[in-house]
C-alpha positions as CSV (number, residue, x, y, z in Angstrom):
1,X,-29.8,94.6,-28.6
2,X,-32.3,92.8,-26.3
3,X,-34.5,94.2,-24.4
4,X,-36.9,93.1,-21.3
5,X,-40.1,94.4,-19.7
6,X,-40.7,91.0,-17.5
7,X,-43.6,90.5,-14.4
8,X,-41.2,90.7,-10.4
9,X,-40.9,87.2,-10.9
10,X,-39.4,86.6,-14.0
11,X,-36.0,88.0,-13.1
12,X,-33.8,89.9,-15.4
13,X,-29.7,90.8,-13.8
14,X,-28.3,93.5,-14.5
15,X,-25.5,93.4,-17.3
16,X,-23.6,93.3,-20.5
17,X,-24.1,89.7,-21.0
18,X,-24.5,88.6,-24.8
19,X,-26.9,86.6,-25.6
20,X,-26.6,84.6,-29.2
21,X,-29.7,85.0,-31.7
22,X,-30.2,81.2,-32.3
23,X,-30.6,81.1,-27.9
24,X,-33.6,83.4,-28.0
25,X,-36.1,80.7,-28.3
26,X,-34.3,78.3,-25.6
27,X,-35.0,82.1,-23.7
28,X,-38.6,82.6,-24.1
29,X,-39.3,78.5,-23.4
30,X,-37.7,79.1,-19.9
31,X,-39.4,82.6,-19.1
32,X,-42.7,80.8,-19.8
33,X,-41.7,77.7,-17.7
34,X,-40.7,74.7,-20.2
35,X,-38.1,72.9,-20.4
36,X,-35.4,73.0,-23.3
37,X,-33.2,70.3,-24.8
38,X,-29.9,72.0,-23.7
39,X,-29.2,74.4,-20.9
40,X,-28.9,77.7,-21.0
41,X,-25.5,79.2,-20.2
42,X,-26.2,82.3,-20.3
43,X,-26.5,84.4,-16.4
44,X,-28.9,87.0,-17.4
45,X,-32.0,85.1,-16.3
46,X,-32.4,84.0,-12.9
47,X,-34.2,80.7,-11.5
48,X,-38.1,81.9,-10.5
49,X,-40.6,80.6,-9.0
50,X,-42.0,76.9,-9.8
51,X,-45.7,77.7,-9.6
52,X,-45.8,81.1,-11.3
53,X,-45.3,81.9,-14.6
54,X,-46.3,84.6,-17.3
55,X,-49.5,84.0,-19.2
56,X,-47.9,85.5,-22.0
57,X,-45.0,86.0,-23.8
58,X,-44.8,89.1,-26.6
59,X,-41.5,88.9,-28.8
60,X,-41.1,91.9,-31.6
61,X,-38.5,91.8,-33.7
62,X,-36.5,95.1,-35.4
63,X,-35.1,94.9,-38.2
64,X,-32.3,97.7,-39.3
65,X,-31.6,99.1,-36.1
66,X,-29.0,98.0,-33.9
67,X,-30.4,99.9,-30.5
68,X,-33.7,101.9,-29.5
69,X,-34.0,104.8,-27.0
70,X,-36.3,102.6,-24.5
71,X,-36.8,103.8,-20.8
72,X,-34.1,102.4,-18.4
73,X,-36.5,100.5,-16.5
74,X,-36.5,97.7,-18.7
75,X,-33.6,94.9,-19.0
76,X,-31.2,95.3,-22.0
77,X,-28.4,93.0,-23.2
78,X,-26.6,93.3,-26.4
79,X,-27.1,90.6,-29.1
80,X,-24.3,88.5,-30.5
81,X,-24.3,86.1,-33.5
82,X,-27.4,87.7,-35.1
83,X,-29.0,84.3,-36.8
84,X,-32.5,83.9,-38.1
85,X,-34.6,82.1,-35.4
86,X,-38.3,81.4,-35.1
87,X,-40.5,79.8,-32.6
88,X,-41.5,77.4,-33.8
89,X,-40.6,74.7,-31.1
90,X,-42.3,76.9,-28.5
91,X,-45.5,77.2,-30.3
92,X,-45.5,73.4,-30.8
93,X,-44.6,73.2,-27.2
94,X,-47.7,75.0,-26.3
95,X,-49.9,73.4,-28.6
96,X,-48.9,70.2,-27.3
97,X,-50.0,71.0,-23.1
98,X,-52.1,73.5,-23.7
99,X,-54.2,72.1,-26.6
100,X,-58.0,71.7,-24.8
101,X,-57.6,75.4,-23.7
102,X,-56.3,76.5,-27.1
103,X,-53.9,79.1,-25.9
104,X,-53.4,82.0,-28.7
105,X,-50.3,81.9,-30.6
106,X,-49.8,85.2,-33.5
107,X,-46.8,85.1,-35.7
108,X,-46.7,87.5,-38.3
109,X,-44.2,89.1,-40.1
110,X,-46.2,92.2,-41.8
111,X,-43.2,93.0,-44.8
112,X,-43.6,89.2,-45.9
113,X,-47.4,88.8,-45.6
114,X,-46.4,86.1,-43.5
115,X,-49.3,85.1,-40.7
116,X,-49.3,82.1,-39.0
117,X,-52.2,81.5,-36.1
118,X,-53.4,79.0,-33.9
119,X,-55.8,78.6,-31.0
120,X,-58.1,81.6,-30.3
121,X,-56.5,83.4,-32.3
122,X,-58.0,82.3,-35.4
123,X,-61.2,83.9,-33.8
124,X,-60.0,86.6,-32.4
125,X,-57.1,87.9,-35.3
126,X,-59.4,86.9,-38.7
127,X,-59.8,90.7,-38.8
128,X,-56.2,92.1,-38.7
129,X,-55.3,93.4,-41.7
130,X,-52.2,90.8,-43.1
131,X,-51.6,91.8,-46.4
132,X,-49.8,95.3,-47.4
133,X,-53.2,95.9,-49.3
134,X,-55.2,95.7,-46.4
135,X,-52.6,97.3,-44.5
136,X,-52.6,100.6,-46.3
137,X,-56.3,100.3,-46.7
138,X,-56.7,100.5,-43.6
139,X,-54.4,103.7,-43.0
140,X,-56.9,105.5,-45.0
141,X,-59.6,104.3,-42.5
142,X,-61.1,106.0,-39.4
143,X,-59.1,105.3,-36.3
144,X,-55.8,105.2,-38.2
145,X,-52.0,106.0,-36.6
146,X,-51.6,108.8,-39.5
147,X,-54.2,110.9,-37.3
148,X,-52.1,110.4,-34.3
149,X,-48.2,110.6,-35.2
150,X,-46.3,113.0,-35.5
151,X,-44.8,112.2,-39.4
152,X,-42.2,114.7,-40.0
153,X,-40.3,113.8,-42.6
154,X,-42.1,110.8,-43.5
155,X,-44.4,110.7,-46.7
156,X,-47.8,108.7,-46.7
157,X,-46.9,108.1,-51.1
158,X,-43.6,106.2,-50.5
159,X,-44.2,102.7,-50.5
160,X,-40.9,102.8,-47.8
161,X,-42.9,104.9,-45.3
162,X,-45.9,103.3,-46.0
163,X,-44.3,99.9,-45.5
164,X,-43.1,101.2,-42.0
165,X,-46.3,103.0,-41.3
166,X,-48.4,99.7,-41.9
167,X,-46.5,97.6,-39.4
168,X,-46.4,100.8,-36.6
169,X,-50.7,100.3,-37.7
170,X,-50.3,96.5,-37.0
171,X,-49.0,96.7,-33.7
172,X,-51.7,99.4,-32.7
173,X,-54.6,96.8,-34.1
174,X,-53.0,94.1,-32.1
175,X,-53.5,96.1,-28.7
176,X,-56.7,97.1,-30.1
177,X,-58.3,93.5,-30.5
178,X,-56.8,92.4,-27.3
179,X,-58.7,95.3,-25.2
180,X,-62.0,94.3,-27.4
181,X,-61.0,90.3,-25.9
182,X,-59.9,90.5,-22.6
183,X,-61.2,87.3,-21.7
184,X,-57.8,86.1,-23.8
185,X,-55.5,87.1,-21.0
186,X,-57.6,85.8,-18.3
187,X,-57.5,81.6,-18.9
188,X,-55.1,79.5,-17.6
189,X,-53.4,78.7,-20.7
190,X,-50.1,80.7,-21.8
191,X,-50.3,83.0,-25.3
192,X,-47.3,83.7,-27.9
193,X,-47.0,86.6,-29.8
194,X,-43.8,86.9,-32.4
195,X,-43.9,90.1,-34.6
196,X,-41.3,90.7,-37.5
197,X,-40.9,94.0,-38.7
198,X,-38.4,95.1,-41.1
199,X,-39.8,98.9,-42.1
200,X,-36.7,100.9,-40.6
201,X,-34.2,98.4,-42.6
202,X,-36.1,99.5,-46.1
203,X,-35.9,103.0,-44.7
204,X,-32.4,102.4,-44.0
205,X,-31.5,100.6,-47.4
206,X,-33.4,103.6,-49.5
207,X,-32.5,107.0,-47.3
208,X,-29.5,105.7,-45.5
209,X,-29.2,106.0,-41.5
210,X,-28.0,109.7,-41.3
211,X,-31.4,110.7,-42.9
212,X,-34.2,112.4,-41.5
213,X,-36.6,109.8,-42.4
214,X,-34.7,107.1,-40.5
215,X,-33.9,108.8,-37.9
216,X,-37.7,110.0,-37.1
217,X,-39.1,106.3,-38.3
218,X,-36.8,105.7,-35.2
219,X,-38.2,107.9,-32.5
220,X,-41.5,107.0,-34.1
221,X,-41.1,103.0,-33.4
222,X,-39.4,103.3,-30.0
223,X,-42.3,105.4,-28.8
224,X,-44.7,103.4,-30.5
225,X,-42.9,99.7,-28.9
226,X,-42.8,101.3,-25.7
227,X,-46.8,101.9,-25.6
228,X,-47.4,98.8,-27.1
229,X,-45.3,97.1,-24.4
230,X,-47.4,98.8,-21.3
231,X,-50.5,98.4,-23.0
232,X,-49.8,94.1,-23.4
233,X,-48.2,94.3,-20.1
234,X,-51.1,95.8,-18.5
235,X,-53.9,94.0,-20.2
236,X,-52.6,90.9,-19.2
237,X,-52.1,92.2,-15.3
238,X,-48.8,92.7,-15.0
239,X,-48.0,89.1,-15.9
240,X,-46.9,89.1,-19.5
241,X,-42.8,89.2,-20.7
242,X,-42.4,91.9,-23.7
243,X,-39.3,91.5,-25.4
244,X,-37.9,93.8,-28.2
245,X,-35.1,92.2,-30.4
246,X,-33.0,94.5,-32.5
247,X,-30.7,93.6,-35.2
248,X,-28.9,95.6,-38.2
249,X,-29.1,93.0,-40.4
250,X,-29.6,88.9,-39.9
251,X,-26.0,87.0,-40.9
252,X,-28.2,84.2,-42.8
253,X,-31.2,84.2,-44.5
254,X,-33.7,82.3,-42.8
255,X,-36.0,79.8,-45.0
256,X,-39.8,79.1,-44.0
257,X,-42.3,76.8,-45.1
258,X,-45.2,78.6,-45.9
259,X,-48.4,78.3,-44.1
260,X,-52.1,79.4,-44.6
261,X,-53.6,82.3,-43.0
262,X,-56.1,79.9,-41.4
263,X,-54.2,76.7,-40.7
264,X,-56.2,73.9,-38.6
265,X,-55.4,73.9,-35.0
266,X,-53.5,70.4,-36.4
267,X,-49.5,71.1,-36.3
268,X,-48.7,68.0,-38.2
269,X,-51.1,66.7,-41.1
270,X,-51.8,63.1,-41.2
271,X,-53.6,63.6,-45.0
272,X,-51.1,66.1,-46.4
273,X,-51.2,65.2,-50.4
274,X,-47.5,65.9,-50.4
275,X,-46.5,62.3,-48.1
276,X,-44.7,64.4,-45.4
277,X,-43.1,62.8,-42.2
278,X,-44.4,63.8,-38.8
279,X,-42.2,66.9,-36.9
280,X,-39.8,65.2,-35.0
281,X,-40.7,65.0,-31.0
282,X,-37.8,65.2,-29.1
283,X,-39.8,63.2,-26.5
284,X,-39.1,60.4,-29.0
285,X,-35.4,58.8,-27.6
286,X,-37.1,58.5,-23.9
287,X,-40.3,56.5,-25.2
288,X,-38.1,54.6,-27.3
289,X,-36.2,53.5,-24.3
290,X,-38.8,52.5,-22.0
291,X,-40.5,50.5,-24.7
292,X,-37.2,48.9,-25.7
293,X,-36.4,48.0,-21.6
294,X,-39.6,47.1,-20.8
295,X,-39.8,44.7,-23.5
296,X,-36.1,43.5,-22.6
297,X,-37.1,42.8,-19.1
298,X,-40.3,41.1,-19.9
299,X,-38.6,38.8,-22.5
300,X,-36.2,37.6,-19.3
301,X,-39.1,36.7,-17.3
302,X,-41.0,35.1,-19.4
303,X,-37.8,32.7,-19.8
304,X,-36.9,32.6,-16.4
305,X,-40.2,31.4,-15.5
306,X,-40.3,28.7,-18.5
307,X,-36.7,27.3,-17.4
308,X,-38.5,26.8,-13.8
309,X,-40.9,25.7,-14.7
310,X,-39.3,22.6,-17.1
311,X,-36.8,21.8,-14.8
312,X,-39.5,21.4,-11.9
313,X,-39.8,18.1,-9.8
314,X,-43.3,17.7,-9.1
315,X,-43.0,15.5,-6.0
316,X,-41.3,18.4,-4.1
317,X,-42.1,21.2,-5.7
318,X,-45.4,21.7,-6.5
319,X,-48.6,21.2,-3.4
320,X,-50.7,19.9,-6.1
321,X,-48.8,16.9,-7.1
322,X,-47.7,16.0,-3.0
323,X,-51.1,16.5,-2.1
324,X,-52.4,13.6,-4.9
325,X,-49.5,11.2,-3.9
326,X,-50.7,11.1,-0.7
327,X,-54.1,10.3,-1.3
328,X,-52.7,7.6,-3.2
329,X,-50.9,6.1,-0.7
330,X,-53.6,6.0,1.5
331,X,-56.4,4.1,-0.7
C-alpha cells in the first residue's frame, strides 16, 4: 500500500487507484513542485497551487508487510508492480536548484548499512548511528525505545528483533536531531528524507506471519510510523508530505552503487580514479538543440550577407562610393 499524510494544499482524492512502484519517484518530484520527463497518469494527485509547495518530503519504506493499521485520516492507495526504485533523480534534482542553500537530503537504509547524505545533513546526521553496531549500542544507551515500548513477544538477544528494534531506534533519532535543528525546516530550500527498513520481512522470513513476534513487530511499527509522521509533520509546520510505502516483497532486486557515509556535496566527480562519465542530464537534448539552431542560423547569415555583399554595385548601392563620384565630377 501507499499511504499519505500531505499539507491542504498538496491534494490527495479519495480512491482505489494503483499506483506502480517504479512511478513513486515521478510522485514525490510533483508533490515537491518539479517537473518530470513523462506525465503522470495516474488521478490520485490533484494540480496545487503554483507558488506553494512542501519544504519537505519524508518517504519510508516497509518491507514484509503488505498493509498497516494507520488512522483513516491519511490518503491510502494500494501498490501495483512492486519494483525497486530510489530517488535518486530527485535528489540530484534538488542538488541541482537548491545547491547555495544546501537543502538536506538523508537516505538510509538501516538493514544494509546503507547512508547516503548531502547538504546540511552532513552536519546535522554525522551522529546517527548507521551501522547495526552502533545501532544496538545505542539500544543499550540512555534515552533508548526499549525503555518505552511495549516488547511483548519480542526478545532484545535475537539478532531478528534487534534488527527491527534498531531501525524503530533510527526513526526515533531522526525526530530527535530534527527537534535539536529546527532551523532545518525553516530555509527556503526543500529537504528529502528516504528510509528503507526491512525488520518485519526478517521477522516474517524467521517466525512466519501468523506469529506473535510479527504480528506485535507490526502494531509496534504502525504506532511508531504514525508518531514519527506527526512529529516531521509538525516540525516542519504543517508543510511537509510523509509517505509510508508497503510492500511484501520487491519483484526485482535492486542494484546500488555504493557511496561513502560522507560523500562531498559534488554528485558527479570530475577526478574519480576510476574514468567515470558524467550522470546523464536530461536537460542535455534541449541545449543540444539550441546550440545546433543557433549555429545553423548564424551560418545562413553570415552567407547571406557575404553573397550581398559580392554581388554589390558600388555606384548604386553603397552612399560611400556615390558620394566620392560626385566629388569627382565636380573637380
Amino acid at each position: 500500500g501507499h499511504y499519505f499524510l500531505s499539507p491542504e494544499f498538496v491534494s490527495f482524492q479519495k480512491g482505489d487507484w494503483a499506483i506502480s512502484g517504479e512511478k513513486i519517484p515521478d510522485l514525490v518530484a510533483l508533490t515537491m513542485g518539479f517537473s518530470v520527463q513523462e506525465d503522470l497518469s495516474w488521478p490520485g494527485l490533484q494540480a496545487g497551487p503554483l507558488f506553494q509547495r512542501p519544504r519537505a518530503n519524508v518517504l519510508v519504506v516497509v518491507r514484509g508487510v503488505d498493509s498497516l493499521a494507520l488512522p483513516q485520516s491519511v490518503a491510502s492507495y494500494p501498490l501495483e508492480n512492486p519494483v525497486p526504485f530510489t530517488l535518486d533523480s530527485v535528489a540530484e534534482t534538488i542538488h541541482s536548484l537548491f545547491a547555495e542553500d544546501t537543502p538536506v537530503v538523508l537516505q538510509l537504509a538501516p538493514s544494509e548499512e546503507r547512508l547516503y547524505m548531502l547538504g546540511k545533513a552532513n552536519a546535522v546526521f554525522e551522529d546517527l548511528p548507521v551501522t547495526l553496531q552502533q545501532i544496538r549500542a545505542r539500544l543499550s544507551q540512555d534515552g533508548s525505545v526499549l525503555a518505552s515500548l511495549p516488547l511483548n513477544s519480542l526478545s532484545r538477544n535475537a539478532e531478528a528483533d534487534l534488527l527491527f528494534l534498531s531501525e524503530v531506534q533510527v526513526l526515533h533519532d531522526i525526530t530527535a536531531l530534527l527537534q535539536r535543528h529546527r532551523h532545518l525546516a525553516k530555509d527556503h530550500s526543500p529537504d528529502l528524507y528516504s528510509l528503507e527498513l526491512s525488520g518485519l520481512e526478517e521477522l516474517s522470513r524467521l517466525y512466519g506471519q501468523d506469529s506473535p513476534q510479527y504480528r506485535d513487530a507490526t502494531a509496534i511499527l504502525a504506532s511508531v510510523l504514525q508518531k514519527f509522521g506527526e512529529d516531521v509533520y509538525g516540525l516542519y509546520g504543517n508543510s511537509a508530505v510523509v509517505e509510508v510505502v508497503t510492500v511484501k516483497t520487491f519483484e526485482a532486486p535492486l542494484t546500488r552503487k555504493s557511496r561513502s557515509i560522507l560523500e562531498s556535496q559534488q554528485i558527479s566527480n570530475p577526478g574519480s580514479p576510476y574514468n567515470l562519465a558524467y550522470k546523464y542530464n536530461f536537460q542535455y537534448a534541449v541545449i543540444f538543440n539550441i546550440v545546433l539552431w543557433l549555429m545553423i542560423a548564424l551560418a545562413l547569415a553570415v552567407i547571406v550577407v557575404a553573397y550581398n555583399l559580392w554581388n554589390m554595385d558600388p555606384g548604386y548601392d553603397s552612399i560611400i562610393y556615390r558620394m566620392t563620384n560626385q566629388k569627382i565630377r565636380m573637380d
